[in-house]
N, CA, C and O atoms as a printed pandas DataFrame, in Angstrom:
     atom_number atom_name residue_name chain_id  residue_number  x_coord  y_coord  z_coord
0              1         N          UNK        A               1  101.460  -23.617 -154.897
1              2        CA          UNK        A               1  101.585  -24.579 -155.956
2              3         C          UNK        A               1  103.037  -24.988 -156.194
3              4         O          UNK        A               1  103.390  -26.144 -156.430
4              5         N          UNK        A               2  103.968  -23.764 -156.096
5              6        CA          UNK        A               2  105.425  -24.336 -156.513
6              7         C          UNK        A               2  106.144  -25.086 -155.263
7              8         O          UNK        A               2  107.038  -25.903 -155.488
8              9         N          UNK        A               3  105.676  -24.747 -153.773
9             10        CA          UNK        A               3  105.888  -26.175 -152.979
10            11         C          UNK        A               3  105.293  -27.398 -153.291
11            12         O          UNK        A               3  106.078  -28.308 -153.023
12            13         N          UNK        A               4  104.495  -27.702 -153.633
13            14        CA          UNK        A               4  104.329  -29.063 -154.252
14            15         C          UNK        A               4  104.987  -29.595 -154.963
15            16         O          UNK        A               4  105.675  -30.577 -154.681
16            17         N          UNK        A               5  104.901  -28.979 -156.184
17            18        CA          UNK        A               5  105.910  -29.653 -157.285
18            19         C          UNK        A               5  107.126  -29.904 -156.976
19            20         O          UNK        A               5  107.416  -31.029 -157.383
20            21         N          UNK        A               6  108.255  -29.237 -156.284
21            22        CA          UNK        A               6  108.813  -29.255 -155.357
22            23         C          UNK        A               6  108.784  -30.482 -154.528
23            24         O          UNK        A               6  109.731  -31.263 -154.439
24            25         N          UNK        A               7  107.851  -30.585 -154.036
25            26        CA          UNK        A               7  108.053  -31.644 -152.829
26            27         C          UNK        A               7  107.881  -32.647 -153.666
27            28         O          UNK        A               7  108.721  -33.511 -153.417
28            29         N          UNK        A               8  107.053  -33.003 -154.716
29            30        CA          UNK        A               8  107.131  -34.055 -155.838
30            31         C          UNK        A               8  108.068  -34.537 -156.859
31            32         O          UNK        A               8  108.274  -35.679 -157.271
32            33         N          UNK        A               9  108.667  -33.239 -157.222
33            34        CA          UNK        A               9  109.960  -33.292 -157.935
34            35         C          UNK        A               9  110.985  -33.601 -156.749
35            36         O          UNK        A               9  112.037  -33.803 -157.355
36            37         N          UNK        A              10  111.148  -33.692 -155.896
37            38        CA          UNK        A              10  112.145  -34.459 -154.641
38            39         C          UNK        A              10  112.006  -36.143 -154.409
39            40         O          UNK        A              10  112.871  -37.015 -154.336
40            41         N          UNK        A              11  110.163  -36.210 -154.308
41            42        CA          UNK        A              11  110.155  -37.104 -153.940
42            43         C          UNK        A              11  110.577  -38.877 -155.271
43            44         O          UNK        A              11  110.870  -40.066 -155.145
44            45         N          UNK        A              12  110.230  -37.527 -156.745
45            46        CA          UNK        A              12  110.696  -38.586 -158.060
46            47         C          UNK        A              12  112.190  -38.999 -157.483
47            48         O          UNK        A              12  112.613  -40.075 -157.062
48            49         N          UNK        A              13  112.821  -37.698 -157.637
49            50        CA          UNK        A              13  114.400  -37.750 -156.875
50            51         C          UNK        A              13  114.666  -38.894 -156.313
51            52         O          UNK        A              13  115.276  -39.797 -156.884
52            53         N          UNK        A              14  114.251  -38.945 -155.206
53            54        CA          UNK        A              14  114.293  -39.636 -154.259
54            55         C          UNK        A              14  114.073  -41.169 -154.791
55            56         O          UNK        A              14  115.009  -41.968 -154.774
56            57         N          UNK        A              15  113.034  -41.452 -155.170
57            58        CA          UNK        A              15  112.717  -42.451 -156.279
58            59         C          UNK        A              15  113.811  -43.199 -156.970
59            60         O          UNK        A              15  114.305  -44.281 -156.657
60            61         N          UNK        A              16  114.169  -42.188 -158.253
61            62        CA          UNK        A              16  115.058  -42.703 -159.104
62            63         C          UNK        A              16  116.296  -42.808 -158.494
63            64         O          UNK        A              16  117.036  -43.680 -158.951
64            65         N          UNK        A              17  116.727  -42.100 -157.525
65            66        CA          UNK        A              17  117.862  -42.834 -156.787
66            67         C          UNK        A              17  118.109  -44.086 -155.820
67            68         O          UNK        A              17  119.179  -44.686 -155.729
68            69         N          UNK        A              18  117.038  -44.351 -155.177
69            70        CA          UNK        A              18  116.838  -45.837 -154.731
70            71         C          UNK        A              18  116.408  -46.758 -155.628
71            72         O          UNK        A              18  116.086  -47.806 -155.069
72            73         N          UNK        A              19  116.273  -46.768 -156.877
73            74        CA          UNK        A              19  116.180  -47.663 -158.027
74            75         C          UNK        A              19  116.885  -47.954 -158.425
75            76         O          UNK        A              19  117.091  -49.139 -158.686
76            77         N          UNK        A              20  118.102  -46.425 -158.845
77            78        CA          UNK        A              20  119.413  -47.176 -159.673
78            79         C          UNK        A              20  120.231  -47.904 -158.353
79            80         O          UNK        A              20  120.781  -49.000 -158.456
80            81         N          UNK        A              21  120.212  -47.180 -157.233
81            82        CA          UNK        A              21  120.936  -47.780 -155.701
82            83         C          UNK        A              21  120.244  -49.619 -156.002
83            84         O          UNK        A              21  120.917  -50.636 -156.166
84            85         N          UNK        A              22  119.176  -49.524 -155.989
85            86        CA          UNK        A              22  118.943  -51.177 -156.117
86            87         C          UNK        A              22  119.344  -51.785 -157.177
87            88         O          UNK        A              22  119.483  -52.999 -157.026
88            89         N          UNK        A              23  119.629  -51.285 -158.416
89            90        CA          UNK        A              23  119.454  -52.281 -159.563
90            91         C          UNK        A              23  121.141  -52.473 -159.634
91            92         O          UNK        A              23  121.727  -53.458 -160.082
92            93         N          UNK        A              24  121.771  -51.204 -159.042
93            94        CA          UNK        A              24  123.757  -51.705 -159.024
94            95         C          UNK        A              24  123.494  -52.719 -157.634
95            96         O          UNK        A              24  123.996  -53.796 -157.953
96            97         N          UNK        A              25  123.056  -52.811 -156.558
97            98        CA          UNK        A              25  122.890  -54.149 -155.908
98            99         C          UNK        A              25  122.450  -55.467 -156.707
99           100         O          UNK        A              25  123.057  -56.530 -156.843
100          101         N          UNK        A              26  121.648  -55.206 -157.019
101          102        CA          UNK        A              26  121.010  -56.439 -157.985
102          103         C          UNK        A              26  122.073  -56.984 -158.488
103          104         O          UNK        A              26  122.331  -58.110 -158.064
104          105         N          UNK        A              27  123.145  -56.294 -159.676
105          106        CA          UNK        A              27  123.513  -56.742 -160.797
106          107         C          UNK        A              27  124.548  -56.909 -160.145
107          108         O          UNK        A              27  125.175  -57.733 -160.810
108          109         N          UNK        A              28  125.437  -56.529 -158.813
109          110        CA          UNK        A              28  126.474  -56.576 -158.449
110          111         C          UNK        A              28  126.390  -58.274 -158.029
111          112         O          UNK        A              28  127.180  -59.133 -158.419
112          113         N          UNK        A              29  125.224  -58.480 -157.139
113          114        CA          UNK        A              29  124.515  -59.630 -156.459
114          115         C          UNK        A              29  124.480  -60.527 -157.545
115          116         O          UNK        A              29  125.139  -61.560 -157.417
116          117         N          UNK        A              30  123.949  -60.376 -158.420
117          118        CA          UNK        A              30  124.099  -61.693 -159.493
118          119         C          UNK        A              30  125.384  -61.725 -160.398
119          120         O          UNK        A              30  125.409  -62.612 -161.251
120          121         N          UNK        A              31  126.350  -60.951 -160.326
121          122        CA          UNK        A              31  127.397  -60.650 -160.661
122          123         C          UNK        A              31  128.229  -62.207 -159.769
123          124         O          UNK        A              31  128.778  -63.189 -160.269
124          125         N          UNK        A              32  127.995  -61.837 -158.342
125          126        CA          UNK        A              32  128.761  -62.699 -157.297
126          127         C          UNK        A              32  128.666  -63.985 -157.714
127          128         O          UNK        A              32  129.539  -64.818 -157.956
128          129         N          UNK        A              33  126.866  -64.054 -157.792
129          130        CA          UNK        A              33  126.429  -65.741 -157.680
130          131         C          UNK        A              33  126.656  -66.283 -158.987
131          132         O          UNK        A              33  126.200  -67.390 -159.273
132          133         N          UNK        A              34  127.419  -65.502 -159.932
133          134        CA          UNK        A              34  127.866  -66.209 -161.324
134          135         C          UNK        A              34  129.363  -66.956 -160.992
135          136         O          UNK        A              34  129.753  -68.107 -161.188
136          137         N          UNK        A              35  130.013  -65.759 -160.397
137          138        CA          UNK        A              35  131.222  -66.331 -160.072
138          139         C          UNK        A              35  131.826  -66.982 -159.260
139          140         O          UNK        A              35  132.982  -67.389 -159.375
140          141         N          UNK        A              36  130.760  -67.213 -157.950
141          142        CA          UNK        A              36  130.636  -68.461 -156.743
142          143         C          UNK        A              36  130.190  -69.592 -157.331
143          144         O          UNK        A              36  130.556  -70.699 -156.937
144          145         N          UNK        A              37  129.385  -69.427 -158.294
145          146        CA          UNK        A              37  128.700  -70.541 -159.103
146          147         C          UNK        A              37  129.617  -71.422 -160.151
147          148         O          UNK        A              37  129.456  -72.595 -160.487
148          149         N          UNK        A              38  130.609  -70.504 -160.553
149          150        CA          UNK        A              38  131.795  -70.977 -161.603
150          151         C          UNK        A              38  133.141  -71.547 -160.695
151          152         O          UNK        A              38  133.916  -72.422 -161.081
152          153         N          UNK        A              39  133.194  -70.980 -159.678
153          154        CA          UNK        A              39  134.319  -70.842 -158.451
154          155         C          UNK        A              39  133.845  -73.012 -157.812
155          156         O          UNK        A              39  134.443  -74.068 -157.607
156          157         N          UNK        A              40  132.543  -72.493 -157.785
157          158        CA          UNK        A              40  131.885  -74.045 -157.517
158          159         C          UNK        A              40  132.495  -75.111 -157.960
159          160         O          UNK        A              40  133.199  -75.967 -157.425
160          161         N          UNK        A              41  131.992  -74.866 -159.370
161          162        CA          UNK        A              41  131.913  -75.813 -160.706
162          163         C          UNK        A              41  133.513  -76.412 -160.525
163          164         O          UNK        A              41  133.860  -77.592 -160.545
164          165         N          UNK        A              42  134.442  -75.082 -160.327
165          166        CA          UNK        A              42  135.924  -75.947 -161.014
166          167         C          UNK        A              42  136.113  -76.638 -159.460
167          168         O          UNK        A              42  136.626  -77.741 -159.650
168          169         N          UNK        A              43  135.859  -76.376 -157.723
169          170        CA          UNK        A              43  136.030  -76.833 -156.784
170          171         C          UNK        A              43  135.900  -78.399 -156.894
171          172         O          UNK        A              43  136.786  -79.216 -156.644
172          173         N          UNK        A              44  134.640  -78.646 -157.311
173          174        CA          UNK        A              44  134.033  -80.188 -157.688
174          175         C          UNK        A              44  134.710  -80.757 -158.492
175          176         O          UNK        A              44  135.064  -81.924 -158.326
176          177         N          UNK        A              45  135.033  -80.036 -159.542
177          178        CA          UNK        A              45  135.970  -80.948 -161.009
178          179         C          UNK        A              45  137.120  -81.615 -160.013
179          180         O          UNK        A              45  137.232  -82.812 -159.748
180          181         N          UNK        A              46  138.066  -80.360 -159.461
181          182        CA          UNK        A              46  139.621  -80.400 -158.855
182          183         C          UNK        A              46  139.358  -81.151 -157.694
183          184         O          UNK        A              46  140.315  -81.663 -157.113
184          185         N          UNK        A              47  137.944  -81.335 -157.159
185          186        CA          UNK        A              47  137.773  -82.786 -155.903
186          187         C          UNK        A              47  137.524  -83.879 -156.923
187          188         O          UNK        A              47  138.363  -84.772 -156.808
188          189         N          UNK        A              48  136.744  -84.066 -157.769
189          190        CA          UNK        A              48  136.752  -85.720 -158.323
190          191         C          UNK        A              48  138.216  -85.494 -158.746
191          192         O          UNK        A              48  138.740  -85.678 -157.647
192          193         N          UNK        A              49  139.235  -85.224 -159.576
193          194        CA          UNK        A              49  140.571  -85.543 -160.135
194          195         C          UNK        A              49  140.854  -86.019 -158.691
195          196         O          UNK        A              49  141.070  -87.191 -158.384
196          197         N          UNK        A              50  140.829  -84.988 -157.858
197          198        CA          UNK        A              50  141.967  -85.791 -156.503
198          199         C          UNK        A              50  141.730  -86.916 -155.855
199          200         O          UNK        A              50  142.606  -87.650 -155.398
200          201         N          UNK        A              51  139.855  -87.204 -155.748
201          202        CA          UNK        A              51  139.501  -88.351 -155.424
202          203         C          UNK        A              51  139.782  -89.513 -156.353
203          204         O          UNK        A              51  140.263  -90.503 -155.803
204          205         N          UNK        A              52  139.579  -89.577 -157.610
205          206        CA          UNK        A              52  140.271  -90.775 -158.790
206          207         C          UNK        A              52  141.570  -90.975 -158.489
207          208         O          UNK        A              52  141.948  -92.147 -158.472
208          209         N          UNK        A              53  142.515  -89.939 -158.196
209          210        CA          UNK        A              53  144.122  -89.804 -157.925
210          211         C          UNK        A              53  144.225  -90.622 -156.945
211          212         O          UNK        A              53  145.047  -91.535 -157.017
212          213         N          UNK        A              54  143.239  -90.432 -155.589
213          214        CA          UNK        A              54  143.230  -90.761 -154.430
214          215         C          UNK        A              54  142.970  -92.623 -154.966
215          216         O          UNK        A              54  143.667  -93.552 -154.557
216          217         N          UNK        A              55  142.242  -92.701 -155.575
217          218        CA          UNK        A              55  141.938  -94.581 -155.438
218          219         C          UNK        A              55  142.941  -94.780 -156.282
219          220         O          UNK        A              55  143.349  -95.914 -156.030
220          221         N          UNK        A              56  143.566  -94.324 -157.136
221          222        CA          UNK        A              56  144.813  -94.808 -158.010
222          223         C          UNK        A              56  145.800  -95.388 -157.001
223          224         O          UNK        A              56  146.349  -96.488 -156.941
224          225         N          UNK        A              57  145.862  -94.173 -156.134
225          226        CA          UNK        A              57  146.918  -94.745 -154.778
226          227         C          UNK        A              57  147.153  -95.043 -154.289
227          228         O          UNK        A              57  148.312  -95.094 -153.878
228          229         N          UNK        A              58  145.585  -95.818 -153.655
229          230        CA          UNK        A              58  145.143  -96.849 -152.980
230          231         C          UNK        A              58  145.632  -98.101 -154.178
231          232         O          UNK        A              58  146.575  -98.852 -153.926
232          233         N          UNK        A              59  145.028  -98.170 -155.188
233          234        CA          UNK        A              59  144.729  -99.431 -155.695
234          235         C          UNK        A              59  146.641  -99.801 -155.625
235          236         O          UNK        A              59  147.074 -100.850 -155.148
236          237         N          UNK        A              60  147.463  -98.786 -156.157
237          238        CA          UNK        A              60  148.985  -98.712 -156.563
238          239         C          UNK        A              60  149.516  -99.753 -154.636
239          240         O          UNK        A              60  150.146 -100.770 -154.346
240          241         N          UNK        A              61  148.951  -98.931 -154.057
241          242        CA          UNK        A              61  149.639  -99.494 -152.630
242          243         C          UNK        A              61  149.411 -100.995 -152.575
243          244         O          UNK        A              61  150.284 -101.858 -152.477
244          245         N          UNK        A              62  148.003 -101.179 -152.658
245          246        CA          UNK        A              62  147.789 -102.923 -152.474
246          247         C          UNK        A              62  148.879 -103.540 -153.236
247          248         O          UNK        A              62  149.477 -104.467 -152.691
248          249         N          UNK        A              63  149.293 -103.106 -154.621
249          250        CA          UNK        A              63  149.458 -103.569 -155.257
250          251         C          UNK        A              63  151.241 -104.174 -154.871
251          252         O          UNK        A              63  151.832 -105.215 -155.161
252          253         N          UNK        A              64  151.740 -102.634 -153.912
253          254        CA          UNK        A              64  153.004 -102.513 -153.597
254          255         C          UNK        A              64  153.148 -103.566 -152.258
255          256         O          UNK        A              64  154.269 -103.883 -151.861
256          257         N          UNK        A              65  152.595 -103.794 -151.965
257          258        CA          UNK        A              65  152.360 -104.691 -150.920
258          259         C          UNK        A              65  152.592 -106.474 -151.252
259          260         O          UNK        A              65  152.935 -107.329 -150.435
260          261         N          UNK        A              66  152.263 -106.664 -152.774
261          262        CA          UNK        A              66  152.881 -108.142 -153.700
262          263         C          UNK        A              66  154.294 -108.185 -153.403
263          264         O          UNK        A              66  155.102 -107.314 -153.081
264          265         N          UNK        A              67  154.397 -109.708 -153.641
265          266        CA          UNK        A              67  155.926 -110.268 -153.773
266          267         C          UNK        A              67  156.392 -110.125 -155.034
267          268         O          UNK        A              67  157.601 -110.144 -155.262
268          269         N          UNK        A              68  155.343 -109.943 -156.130
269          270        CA          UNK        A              68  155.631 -109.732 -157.440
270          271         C          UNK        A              68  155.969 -108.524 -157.844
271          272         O          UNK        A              68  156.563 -108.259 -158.888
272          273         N          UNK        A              69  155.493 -107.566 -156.796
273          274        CA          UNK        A              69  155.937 -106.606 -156.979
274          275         C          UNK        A              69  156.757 -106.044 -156.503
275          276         O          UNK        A              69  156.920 -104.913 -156.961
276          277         N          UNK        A              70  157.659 -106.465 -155.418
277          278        CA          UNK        A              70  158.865 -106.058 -155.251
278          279         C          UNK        A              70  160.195 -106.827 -156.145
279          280         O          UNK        A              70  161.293 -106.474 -156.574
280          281         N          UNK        A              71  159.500 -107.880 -156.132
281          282        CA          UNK        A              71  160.899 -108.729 -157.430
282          283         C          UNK        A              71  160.697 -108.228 -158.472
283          284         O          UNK        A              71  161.554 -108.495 -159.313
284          285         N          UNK        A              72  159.486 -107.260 -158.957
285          286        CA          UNK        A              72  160.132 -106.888 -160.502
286          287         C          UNK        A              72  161.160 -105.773 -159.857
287          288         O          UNK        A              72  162.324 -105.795 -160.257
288          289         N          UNK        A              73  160.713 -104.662 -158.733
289          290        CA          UNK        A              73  161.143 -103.357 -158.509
290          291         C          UNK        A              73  163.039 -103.937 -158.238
291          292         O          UNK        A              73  164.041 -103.276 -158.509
292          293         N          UNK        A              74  162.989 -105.085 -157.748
293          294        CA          UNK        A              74  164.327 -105.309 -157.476
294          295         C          UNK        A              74  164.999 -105.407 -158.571
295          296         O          UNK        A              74  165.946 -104.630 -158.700
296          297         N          UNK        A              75  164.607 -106.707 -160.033
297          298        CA          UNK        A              75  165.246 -106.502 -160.838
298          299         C          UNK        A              75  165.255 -105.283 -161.948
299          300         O          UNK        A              75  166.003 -105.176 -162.920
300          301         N          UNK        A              76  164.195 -104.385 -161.513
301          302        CA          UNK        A              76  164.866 -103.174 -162.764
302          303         C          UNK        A              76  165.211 -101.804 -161.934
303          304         O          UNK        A              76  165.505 -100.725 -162.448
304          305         N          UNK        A              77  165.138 -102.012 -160.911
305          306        CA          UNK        A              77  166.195 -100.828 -159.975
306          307         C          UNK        A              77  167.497 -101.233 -159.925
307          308         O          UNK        A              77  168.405 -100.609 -160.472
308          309         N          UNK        A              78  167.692 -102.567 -159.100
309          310        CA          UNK        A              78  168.634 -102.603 -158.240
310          311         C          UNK        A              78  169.243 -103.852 -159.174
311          312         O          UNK        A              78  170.317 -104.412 -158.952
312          313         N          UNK        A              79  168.428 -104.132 -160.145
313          314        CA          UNK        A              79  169.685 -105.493 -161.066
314          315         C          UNK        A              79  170.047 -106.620 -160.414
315          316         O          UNK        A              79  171.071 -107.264 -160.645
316          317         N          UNK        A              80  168.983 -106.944 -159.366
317          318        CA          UNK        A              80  168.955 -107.922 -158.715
318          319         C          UNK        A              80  168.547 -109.135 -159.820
319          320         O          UNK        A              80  167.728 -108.858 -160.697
320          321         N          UNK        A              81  169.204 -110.634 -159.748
321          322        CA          UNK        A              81  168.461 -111.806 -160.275
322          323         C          UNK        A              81  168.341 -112.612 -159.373
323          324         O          UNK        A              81  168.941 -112.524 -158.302
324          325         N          UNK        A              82  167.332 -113.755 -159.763
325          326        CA          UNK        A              82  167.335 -115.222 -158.930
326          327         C          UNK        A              82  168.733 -116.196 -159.068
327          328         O          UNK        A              82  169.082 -116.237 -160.248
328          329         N          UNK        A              83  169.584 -116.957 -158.206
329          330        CA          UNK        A              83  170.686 -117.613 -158.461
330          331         C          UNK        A              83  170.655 -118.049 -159.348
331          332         O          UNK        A              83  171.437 -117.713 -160.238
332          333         N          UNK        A              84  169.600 -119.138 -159.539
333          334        CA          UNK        A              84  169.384 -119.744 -160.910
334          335         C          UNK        A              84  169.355 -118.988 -162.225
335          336         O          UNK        A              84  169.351 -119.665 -163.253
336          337         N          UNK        A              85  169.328 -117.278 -162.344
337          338        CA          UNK        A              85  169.359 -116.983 -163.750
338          339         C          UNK        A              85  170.520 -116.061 -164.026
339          340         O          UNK        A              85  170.775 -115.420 -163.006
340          341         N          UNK        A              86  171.362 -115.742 -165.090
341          342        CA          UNK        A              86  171.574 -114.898 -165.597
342          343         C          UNK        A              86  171.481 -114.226 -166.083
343          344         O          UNK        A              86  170.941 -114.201 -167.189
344          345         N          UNK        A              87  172.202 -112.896 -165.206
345          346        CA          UNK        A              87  171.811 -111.324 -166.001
346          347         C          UNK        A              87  172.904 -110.890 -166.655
347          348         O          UNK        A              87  174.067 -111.071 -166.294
348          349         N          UNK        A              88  172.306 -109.957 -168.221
349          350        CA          UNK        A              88  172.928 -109.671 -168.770
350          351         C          UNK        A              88  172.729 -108.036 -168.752
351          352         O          UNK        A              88  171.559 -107.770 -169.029
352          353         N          UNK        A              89  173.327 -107.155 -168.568
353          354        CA          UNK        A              89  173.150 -105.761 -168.365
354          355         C          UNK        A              89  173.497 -105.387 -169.487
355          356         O          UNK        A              89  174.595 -105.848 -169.797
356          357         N          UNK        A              90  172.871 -104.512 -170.517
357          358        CA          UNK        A              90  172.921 -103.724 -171.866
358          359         C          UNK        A              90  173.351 -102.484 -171.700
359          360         O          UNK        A              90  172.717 -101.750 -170.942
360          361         N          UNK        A              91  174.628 -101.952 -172.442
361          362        CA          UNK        A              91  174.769 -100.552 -172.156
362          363         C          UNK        A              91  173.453  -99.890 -172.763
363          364         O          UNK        A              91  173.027 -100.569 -173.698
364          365         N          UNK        A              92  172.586  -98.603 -172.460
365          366        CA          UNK        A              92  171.709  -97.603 -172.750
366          367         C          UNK        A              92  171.986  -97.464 -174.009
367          368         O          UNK        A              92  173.099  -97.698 -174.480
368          369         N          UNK        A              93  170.861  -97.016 -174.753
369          370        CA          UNK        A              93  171.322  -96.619 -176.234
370          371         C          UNK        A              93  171.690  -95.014 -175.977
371          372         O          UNK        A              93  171.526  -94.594 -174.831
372          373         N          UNK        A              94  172.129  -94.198 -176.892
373          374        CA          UNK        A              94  172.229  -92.685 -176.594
374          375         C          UNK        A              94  171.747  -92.575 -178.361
375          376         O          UNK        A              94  171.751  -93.504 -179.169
376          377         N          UNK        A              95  171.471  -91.567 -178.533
377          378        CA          UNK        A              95  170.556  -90.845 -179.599
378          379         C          UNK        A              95  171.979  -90.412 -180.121
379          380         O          UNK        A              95  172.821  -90.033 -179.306
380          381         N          UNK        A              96  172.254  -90.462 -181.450
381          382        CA          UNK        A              96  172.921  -90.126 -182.113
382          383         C          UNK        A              96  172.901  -88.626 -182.880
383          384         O          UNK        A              96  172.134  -88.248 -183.765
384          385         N          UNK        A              97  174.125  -87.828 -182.166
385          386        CA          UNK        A              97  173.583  -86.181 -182.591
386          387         C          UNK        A              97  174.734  -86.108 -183.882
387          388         O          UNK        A              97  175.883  -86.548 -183.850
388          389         N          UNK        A              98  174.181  -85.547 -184.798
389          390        CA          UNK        A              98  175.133  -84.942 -185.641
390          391         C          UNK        A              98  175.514  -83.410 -185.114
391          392         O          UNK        A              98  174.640  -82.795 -184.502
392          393         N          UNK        A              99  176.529  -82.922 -185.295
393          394        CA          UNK        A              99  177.425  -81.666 -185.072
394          395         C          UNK        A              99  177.315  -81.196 -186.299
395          396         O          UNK        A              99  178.086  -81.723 -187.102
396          397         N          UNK        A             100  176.499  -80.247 -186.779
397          398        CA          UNK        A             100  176.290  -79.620 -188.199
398          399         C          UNK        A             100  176.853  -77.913 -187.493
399          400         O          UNK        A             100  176.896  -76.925 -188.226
């Protein structure tokens, strides 16, 4: 009789240790697919920003490609005018600090 119980009390053993062995798989396993799942989520966000970025840069290039748009870039870089006009160049304002 006390080999049985024995071999039954082993085989619970045996039991409850491939249960908790599965259920730390389990929870480890859905542990992952929370954070592949979140890992996802921000991948997609940080591809649409770069793709919107991406047509901004496009649309910016066509744009750099105008005659209008290099005659403004000339006159507020380089202080270029047309013969016909005069430029008047303004000294910068500077922010006025008091010395307290």
């Amino acid at each position: 009789m006390k080999g049985n119980k024995l071999k039954f009390n082993g085989y619970k053993i045996a039991a409850v240790i491939i249960s908790v062995a599965l259920c730390v798989t389990i929870i480890f396993s859905v542990k992952n697919i929370i954070t592949l799942h979140n890992e996802n989520s921000q991948l997609k966000e940080q591809n649409q920003e770069l793709e919107d970025e991406r047509d901004n840069l496009e649309l910016e290039l066509e744009n750099v490609d105008t005659m209008e748009f290099i005659e403004e870039e000339a006159r507020r870089q380089l202080k270029l005018a047309n013969p016909d006009e005069i430029l008047f160049i303004l000294p910068e304002e500077k922010s006025e600090e008091t010395d307290e």
